[in-house]
N, C-alpha and C positions, 0 to 999 in steps of 0.2 A: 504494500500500500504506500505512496504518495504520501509526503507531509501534506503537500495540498486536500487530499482526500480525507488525510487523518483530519485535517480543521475542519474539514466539510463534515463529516463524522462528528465529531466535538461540538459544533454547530446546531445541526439538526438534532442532537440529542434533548443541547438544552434547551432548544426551543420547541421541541416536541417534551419532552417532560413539563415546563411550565403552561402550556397549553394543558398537560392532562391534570397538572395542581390548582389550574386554573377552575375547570368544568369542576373538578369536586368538591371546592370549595367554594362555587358560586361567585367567583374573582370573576367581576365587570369589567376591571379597567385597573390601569395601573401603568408603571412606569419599570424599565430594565437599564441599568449601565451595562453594556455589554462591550467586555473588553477581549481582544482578540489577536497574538503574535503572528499572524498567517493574514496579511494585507491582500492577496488575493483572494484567499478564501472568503474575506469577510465582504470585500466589494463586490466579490459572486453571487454570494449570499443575500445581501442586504439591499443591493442598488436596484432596487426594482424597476428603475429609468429602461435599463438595458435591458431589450427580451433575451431569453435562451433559448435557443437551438435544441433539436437533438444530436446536433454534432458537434456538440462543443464536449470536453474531458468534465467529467462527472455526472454528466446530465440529470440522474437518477437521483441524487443527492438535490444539486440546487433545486432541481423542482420541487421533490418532498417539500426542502426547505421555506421555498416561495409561498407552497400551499400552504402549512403549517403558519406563516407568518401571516396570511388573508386570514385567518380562522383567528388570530390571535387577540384576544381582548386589552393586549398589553402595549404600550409603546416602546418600542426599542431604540437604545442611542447607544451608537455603537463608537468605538473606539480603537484605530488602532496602537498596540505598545510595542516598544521592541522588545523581541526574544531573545534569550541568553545573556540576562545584564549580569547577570552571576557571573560570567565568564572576566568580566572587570571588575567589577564590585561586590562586596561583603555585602551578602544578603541581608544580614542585617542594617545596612543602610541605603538598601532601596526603599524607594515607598510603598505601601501598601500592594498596588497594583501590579506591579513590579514582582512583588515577594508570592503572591497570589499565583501571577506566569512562571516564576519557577516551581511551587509547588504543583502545578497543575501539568508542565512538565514532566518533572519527576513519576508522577501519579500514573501521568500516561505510558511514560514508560519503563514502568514495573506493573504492567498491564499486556505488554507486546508479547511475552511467553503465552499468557492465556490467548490471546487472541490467536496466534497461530496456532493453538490448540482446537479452534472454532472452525464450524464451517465457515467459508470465505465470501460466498453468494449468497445473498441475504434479501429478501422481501424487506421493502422498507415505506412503512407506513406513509401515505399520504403523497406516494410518488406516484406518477399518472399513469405510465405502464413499463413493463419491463419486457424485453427480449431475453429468449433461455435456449441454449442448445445443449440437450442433453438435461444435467446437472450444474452447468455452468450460464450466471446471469452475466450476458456482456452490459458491463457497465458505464463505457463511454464510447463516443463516437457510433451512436447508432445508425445514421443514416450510413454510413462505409463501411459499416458491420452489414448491414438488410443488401444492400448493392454487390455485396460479394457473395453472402450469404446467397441469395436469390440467382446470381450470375453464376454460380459455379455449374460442377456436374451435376444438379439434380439430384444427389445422395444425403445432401443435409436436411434435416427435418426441423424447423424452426415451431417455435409454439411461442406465440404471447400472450398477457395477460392483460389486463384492462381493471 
């Protein structure tokens, strides 16, 4: 997996969890600082100015994420921080925010063992549809996945879902 992917990952979790802390608890409205080391990721995510493709890398992810965020009773204000200030600075004298990205760093990766231990193609709530061949979900560039898929010998069996 892509750092890029992993923040898209990171992303739609927490905005698909507070969406479901949202519905149970009867949260109308409210407010999110959302802070973010992965500046791609986050303008993928967030800019909804810019449509997506399905031929763009991740497709499956920023859609989830787009929907998830129309559905959202919250407002999001996002931010991005740099990554790795630990790498110059005592932790202890970063800010708050700062101290948050390296622990959530960390967190993620003393996480990477299980995850390779996981199935790797995953259904992912609230994304619009996915292509599957076989066992395996292709997860980006699907229009150049469907055109090859479709153009070859006739022996692949493509299934989607909706």
């Amino acid at each position: 997996m892509s750092a890029y992917r992993a923040e898209l990952t990171g992303i739609f979790s927490t905005v698909w969890l507070v969406n479901q802390l949202c519905t149970y608890f009867h949260i109308n409205n409210g407010q999110i600082d959302f802070r973010c080391d992965g500046i791609s990721a986050l303008h993928s995510a967030f800019n909804s100015e810019i449509p997506i493709q399905p031929n763009i890398h991740s497709y499956d992810l920023i859609a989830a994420i787009r929907r998830e965020l129309q559905k959202s009773p919250i407002i999001w204000n996002t931010q991005h921080i740099e990554g790795h200030q630990d790498d110059q600075t005592n932790i202890s004298q970063l800010v708050k925010a700062g101290q948050l990205n390296v622990e959530a760093d960390l967190l993620a990766k003393s996480m990477i063992p299980i995850a390779k231990a996981q199935p790797r193609h995953l259904k992912i709530p609230s994304e619009p549809w996915s292509v599957w061949q076989g066992n395996k979900k292709n997860q980006t560039f699907l229009q150049r996945y469907l055109q090859h898929s479709t153009c070859a010998t006739g022996k692949r069996v493509l299934e989607t879902e909706r």
